[in-house]
GUVO-419596 format. One record per residue: x, y, z of N, C-alpha, C, CB in turn. Coordinates in steps of 0.05 Angstrom, whole numbers, plus 5000, padded with zeros to 4 digits. Glycine has a CB too. Layout:
BEGIN
XYZXYZXYZXYZ
...
END
This chain:
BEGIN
637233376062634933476046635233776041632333416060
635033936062636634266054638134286040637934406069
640234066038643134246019641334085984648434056032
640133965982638833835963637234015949637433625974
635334205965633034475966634734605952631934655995
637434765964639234915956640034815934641134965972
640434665923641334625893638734595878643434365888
637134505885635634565864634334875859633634375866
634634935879634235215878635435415864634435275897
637335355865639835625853639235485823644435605868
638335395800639035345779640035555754637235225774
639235835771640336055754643236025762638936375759
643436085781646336005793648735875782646035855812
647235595783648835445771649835395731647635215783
647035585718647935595692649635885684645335555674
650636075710652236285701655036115713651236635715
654935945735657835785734658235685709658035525754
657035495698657135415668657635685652654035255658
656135895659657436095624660036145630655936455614
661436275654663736355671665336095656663236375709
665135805667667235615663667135575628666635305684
665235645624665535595587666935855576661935565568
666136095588668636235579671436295585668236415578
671936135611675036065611675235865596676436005637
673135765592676435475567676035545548676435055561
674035765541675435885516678036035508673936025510
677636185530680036365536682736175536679636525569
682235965557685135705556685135645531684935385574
683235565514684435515487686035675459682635435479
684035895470685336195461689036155461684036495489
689936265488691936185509693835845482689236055551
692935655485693735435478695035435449691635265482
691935585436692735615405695335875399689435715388
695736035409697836235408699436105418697636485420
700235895438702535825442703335635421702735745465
702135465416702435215386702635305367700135025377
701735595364702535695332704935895334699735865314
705336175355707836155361709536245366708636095353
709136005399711936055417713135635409710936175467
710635585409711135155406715235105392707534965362
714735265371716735175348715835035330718935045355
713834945333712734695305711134785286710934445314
710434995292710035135266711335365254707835205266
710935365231712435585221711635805230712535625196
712636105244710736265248711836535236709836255277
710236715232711537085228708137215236713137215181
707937495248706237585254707237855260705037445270
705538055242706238295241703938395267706038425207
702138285283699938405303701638305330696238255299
700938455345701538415378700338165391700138665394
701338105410699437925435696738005432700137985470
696938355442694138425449692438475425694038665468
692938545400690338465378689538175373691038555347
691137995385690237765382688337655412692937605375
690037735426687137725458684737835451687737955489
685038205440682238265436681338005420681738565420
681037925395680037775375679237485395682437745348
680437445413679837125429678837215445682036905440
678337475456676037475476673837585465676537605501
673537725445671537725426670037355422673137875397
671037265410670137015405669236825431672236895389
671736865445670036665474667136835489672936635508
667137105488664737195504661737215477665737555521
662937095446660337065429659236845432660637105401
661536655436660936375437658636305463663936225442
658736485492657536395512654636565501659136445542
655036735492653036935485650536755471654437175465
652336625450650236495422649436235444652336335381
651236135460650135875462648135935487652435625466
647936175499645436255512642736295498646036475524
643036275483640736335457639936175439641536515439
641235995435640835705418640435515440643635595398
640335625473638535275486641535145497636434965448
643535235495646235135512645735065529648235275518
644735365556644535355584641735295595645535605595
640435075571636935035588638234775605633034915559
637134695632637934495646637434235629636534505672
640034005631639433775615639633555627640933755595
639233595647638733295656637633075644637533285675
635433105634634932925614635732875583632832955615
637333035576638333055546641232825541639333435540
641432735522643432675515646032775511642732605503
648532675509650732795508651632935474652732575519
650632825455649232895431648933165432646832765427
645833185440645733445450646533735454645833425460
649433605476650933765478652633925461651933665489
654933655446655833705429654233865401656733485428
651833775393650033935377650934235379647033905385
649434275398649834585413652334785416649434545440
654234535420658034655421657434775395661434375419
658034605370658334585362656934905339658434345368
654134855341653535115346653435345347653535135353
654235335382654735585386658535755375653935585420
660235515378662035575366662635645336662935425372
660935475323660635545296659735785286659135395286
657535895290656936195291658636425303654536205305
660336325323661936475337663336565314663536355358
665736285310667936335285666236545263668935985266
663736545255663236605225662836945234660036415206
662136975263661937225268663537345266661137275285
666737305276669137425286669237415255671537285311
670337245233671537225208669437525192671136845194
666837485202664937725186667437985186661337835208
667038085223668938305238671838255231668738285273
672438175224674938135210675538275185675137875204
673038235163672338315139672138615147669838165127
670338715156669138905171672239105172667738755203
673638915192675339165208678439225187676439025248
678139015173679238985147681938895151679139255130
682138805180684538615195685638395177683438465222
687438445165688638175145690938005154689738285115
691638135173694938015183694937765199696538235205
692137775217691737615226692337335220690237665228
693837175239693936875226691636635222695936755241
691436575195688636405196688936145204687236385170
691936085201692235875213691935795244694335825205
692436005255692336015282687536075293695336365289
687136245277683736185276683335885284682236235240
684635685256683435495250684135355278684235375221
686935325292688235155306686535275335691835165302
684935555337684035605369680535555355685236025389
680135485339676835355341677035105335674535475320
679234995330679734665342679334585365682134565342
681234715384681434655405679234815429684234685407
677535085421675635115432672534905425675535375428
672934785403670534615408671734345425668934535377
674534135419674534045431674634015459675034015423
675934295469676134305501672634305507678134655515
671634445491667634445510667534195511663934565492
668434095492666333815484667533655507666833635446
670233625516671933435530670933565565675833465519
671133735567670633885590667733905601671534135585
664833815579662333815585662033435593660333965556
663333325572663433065585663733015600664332925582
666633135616668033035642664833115664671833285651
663933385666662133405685659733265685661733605687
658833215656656733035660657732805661654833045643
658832645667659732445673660132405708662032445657
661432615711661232685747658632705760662432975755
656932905743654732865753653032665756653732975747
653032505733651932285733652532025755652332225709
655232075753655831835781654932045814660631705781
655132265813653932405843650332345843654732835842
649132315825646432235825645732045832645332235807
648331775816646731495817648631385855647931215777
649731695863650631585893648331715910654031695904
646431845901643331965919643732205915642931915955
646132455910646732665915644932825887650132685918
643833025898643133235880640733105861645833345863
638832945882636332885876635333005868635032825888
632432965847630033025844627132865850630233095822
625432945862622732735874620232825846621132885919
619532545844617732535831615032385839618832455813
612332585833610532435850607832385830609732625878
607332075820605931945793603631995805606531605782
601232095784598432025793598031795771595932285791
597331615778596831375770598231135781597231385746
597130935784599430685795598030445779599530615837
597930515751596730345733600030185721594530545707
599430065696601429955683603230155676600729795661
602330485660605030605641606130815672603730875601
604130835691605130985721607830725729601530995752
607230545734609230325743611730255724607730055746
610630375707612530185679614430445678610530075639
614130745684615130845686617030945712613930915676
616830815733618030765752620330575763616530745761
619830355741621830135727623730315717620629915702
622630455700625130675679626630785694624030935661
625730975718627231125738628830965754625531275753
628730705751630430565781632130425754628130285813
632030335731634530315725635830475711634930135717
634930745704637030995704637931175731635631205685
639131105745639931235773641931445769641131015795
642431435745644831695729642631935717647331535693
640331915730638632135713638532295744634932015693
638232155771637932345793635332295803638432635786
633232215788629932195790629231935814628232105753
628032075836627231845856624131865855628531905890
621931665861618931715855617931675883617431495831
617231945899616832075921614031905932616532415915
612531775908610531655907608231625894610231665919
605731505889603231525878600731605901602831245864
599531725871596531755882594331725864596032015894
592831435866591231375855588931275873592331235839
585731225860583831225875582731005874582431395874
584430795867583930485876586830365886582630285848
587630405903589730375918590730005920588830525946
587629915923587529635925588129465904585229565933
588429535875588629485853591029355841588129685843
592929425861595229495844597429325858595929815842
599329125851602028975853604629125847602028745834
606328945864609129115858610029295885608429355829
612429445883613529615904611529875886617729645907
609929915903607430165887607130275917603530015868
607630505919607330665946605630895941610230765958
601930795947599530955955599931095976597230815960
600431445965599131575985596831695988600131715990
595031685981592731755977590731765946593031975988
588631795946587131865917587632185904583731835923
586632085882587532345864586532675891584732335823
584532575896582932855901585432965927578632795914
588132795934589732915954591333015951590432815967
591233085918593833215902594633485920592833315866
591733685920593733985925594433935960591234385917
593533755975594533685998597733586010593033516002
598133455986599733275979603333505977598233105945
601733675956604433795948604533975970604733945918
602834135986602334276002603934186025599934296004
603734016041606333916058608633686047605233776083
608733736026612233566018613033745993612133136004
614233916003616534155991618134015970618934286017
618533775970621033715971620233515943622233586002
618433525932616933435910617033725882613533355925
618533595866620433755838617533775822623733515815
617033445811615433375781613733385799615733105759
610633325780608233075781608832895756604733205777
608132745758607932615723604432505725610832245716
604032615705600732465708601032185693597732675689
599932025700599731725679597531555683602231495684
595531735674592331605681591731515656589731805694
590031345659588131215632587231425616585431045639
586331335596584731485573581731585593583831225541
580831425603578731425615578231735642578831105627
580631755646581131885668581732205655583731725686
581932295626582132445620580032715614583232345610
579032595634576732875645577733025671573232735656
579632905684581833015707583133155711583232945714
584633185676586733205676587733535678587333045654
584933695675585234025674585434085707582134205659
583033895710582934045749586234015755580433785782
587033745752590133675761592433875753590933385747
592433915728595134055713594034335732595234095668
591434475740591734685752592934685779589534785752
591834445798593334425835596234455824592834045859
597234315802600234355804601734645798601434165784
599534825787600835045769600635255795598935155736
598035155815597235355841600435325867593335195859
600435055857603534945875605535035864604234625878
606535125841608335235825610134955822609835525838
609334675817610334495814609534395787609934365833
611734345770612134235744609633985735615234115745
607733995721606133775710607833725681602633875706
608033385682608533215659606433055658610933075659
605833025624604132805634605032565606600132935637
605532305607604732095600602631965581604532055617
602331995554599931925553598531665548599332045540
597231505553596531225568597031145531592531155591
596331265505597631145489600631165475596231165477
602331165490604531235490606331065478604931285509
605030825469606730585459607230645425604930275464
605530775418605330765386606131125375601230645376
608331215400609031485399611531445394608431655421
612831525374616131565375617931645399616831765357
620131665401621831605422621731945431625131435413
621732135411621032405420619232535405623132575423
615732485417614732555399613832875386613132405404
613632925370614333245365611433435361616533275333
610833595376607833735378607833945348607433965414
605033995330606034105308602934265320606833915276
603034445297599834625294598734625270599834935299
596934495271594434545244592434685246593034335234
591934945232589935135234589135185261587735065220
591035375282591735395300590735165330591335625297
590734885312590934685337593534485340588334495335
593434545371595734255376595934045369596034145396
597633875354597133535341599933465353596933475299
599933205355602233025363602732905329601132745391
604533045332606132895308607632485315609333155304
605332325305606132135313608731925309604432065312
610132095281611731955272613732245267610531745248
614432355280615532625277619432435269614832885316
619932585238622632495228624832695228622432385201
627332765239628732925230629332945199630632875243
629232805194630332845159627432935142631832455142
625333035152623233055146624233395131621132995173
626133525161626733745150628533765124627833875168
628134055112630333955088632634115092629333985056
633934275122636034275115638034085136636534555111
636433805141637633585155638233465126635633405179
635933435103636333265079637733355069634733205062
638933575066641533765041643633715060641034205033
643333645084647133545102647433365096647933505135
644733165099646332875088645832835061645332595102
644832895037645432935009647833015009643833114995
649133225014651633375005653933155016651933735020
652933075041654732825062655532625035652232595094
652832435024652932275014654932284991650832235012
654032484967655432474946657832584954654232594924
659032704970662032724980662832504994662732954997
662132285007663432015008663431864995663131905020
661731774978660531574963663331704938656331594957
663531934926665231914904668531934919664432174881
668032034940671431924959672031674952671431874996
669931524971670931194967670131004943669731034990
668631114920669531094888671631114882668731234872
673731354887676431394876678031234885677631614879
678131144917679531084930679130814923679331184953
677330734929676830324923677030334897673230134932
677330474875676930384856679530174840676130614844
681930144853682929874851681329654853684729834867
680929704880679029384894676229384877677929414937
675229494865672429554850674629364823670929994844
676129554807676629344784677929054793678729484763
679528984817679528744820677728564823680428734833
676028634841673828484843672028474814672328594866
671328634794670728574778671328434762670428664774
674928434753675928214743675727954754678028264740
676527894780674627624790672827554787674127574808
670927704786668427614775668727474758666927764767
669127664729668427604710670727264699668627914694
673127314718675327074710673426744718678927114734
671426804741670626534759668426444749670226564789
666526644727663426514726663226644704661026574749
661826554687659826714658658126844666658126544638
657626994653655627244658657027594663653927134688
654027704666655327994671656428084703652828214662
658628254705659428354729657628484748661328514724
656628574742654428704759651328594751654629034754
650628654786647428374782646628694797646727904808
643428634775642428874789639328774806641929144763
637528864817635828654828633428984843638028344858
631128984843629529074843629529104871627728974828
629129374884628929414912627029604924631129474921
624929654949623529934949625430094967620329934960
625030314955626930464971624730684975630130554956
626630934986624831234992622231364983626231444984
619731315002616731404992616131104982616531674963
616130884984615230614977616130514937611330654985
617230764930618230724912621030554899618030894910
619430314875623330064867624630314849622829594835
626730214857629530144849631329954837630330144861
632929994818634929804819637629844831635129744796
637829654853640329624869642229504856640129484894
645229554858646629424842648629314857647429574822
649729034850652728974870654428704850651528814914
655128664852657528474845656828234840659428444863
656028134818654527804816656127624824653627694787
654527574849656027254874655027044860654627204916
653026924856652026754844651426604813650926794852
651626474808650826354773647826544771650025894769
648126524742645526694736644226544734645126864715
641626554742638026434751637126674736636526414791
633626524730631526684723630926954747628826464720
630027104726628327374757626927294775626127604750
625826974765623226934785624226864808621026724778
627126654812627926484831630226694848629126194817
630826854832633127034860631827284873636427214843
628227334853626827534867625727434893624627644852
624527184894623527194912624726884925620627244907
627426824935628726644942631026764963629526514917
629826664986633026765001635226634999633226775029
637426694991639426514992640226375025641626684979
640926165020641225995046644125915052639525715044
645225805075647425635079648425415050646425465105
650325495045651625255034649425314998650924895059
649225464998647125614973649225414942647626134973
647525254929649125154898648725394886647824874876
648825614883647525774868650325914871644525914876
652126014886653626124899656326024886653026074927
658526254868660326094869662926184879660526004848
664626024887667226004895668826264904668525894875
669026484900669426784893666926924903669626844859
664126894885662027034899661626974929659526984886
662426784943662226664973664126874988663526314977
666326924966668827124984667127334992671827294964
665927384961665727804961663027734984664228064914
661927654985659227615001660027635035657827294991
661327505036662627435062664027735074665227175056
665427805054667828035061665528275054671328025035
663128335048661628505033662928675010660428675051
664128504995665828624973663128784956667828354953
661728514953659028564930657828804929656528394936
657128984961656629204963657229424949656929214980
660029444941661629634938659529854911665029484929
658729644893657529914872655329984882656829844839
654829934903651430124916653030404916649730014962
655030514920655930674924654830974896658730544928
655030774876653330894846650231034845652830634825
648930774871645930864878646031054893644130674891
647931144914648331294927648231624900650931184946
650331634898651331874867648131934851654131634834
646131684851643931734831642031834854642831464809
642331824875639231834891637931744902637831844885
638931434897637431214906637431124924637431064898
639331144942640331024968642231284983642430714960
643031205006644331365025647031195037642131435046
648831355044651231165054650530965080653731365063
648731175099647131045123644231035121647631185149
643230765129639830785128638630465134638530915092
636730455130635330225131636330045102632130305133
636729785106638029745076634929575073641829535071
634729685035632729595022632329315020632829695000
629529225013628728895012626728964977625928745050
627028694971626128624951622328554953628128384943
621528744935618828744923617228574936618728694897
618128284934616527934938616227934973619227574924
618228034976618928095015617528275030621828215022
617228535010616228725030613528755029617228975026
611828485008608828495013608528355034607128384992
611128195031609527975058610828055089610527555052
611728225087613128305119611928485130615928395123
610528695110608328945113605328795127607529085076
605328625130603328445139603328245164602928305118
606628185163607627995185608428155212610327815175
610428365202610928535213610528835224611928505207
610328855251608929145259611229395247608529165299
608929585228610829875228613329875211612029935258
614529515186615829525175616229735155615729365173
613929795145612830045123614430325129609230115127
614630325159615430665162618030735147616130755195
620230445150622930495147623330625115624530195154
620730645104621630765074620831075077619630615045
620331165097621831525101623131655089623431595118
625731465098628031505089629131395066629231455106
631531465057633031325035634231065056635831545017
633630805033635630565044638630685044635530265021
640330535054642530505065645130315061641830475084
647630365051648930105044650230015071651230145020
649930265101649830045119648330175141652629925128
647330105158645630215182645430115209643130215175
644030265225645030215256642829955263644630545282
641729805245640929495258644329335242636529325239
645829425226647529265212649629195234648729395187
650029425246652029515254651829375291652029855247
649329295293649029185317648628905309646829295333
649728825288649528525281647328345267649628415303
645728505257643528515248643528465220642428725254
645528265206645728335188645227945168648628535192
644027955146643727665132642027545148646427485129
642427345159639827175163640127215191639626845150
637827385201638327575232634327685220642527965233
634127665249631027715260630027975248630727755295
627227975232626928155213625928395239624528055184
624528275246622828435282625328605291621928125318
627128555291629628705312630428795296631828555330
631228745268632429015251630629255244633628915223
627129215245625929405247625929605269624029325243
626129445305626629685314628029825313626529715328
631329815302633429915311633430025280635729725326
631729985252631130215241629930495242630430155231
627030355260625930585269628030785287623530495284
629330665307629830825320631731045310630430705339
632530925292635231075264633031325262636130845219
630831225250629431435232627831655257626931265207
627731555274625831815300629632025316623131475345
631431895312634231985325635832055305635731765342
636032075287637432145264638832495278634832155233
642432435280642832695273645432575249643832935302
646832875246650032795224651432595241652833105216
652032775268653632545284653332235292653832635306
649132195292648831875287650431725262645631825282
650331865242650631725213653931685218649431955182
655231915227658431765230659231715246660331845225
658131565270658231365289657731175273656531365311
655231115268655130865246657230745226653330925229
657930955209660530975192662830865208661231275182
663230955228665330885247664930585263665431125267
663130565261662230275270663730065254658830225265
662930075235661230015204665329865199659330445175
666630145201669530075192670929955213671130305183
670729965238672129865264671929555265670829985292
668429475265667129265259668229135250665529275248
668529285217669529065194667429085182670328755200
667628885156666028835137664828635134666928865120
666928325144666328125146663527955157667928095154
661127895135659227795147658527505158657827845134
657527395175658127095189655227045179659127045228
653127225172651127095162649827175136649527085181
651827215120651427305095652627065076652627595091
650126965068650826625057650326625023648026345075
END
């Protein structure tokens, strides 16, 4: 338990080890990139500057890099954060680094310098953080879920979201969080491994002889929120951390985001990254630079497939079909006509089924293989859609699922998607409308660049091939 005290104790400590080890692997990459560009042989090299104008310039950059990422939220403790996160932050703080040194460059009016060699030591300084922050959180995470380098957590409440949150902590054992116990004032109330130590009123007693208690987490009813000031103060007199829970917590996004209106606190209940607009101008600029990539590129397979089309069935090559997309506002979606042509009335509001007569011979391929998709890529170029997102439903559908279904409505935030992270988890054709909504929502409350090309990367590893796209 002492050597436990001691680490939690030192946390200044331990984030100047972190600046120290982040500026040696800058420095090693520094080091790495001068040797690969050249002593290696594999690149071509000539350089009219010394070793040492090139050290100054890499230790310039490795001691901006620890500098910025002290300042952008690098070294706040993350135990709870994602590995995301991390990389965010590298990414970052390195980025600003490079644009600083290249400014001083301008500045010092240093031209000799090799840019190739820049480019090849902020390669390998973001990937060494990135590879080198994994390795430790990864270590750490297995030293936690072995008991080492605990934290105690002690719930007031031992209601349903107090318990339900205690479930959470025992099957994340890679977070370090043990629950020291409860204190609630019906003790008798309550089922389960629920360990009463006393009623609320034993709080400042409580922390007063067990040191060894990090959090509180409050998780009392609505009812109980006349408490909640006396409480958050015993913890602030104990110099012990209050969290609190709030008993409506179900209908809160996964991180919900606090805003101010006319200088009051609000819970932003549906708080969206892409809400911001310079998250929307990364993935705008994202979009129309892939979307006309893989236009140029597919555009064989685009005129093949159109000529099949047009060789296997009468009618026009492209079926276009009415969709809501971004702000509850239709669209026309466009893709590759699989089927004989029908009236508007019967393909608007008709799901296609197994073994579909409607369906021919060729359209079964492109459907199957998601050939059909390929000209959403156009909606993408106009506005209408996004490379990643929730993919749009038809008009006749979304009156009646807005009604069947909880919270379907939100997923129009965003721009639809020609593929997204319910697709990509299998979610795709005739698959549970309920489960592709959560794993929309969760797209739309988690959204960063790096979600969207994970997805992408999914998306192509995967394949294309649908087993329930009939």
């Amino acid at each position: 338990m002492e050597s436990e005290n001691l680490i939690r104790q030192n946390q200044r400590f331990l984030t100047q080890v972190y600046m120290l080890a982040d500026l040696c692997c800058a420095l090693l990459a520094f080091l790495l990139a001068y040797w690969i560009k050249f002593s290696s042989g594999w690149l071509v090299h000539y350089s009219t500057l010394p070793f040492k104008s090139y050290f100054i310039w890499g230790t310039i950059y490795a001691f901006a890099a620890v500098v910025i990422g002290f300042y952008v939220g690098y070294y706040t403790p993350r135990r709870r954060k994602s590995f995301s996160y991390d990389v965010l932050k590298i990414v970052q703080a390195n980025g600003l680094s490079g644009l600083l040194v290249l400014s001083l460059l301008y500045i010092a009016k240093e031209e000799h310098i090799s840019r190739e060699f820049l480019v090849i030591f902020f390669g390998i300084a973001v990937t060494g953080a990135v590879g080198y922050r994994l390795m430790v959180k990864n270590i750490l995470a297995w030293a936690r879920s072995q008991g080492y380098n605990k934290r105690y957590v002690l719930i007031l409440g031992a209601g349903t979201v107090g318990q339900r949150f205690q479930e959470r902590l025992l099957n994340r054992p890679e977070l370090g969080y043990e629950v020291f116990g409860f204190l609630d004032d019906q003790p008798h109330n309550h089922s389960g491994d629920v360990k009463i130590m006393g009623p609320l009123d034993s709080l400042e007693e409580t922390l007063a002889f067990n040191s060894s208690i990090d959090e509180v987490i409050v998780a009392l009813p609505l009812e109980a929120h006349a408490k909640y000031a006396s409480l958050i103060e015993t913890c602030d007199k104990a110099g012990v951390k209050a969290l609190i829970i709030p008993d409506y917590f179900d209908v809160l996004p996964a991180r919900p985001f606090f805003d101010n209106f006319a200088g009051m606190p609000l819970i932003n209940v549906r708080d969206i990254p892409l809400d911001e607009f310079s998250n929307r101008l990364l993935k705008r600029t994202f979009d129309v630079l892939f979307a006309s990539a893989a236009i140029i590129l597919l555009s064989p397979i685009l005129l093949a497939v159109a000529v099949g089309v047009k060789l296997t069935s009468p009618g026009p090559v492209i079926f276009k079909q009415e969709r809501i997309g971004y702000g509850r506002k239709p669209f026309y979606m466009y893709k590759f006509r699989s089927m004989r042509q029908s009236v508007a009335k019967v393909s608007d509001t008709q799901w296609t089924v197994e073994n579909d007569p409607r369906r021919t011979a060729f359209g079964s391929f492109i459907r199957r293989t998601s050939l059909d998709e390929l000209p959403q890529f156009f909606n993408v170029l106009m506005g209408q859609m996004s490379v990643v997102g929730p993919r749009p439903e038809r008009p006749f559908f979304v009156e009646q699922f807005k009604e069947q279904v909880p919270k379907y409505m939100v997923k129009h935030h965003v721009r639809p998607g020609i593929t997204g992270w319910a697709q990509t988890n299998g979610l795709r054709g005739d698959t549970s409308i309920e489960e592709r909504i959560v794993h929309d929502l969760f797209y739309l409350e988690n959204w960063t660049f790096l979600f969207d090309i994970r997805i992408i990367g999914r998306t192509i590893v995967k394949g294309f091939v649908n087993k329930n796209a009939y």
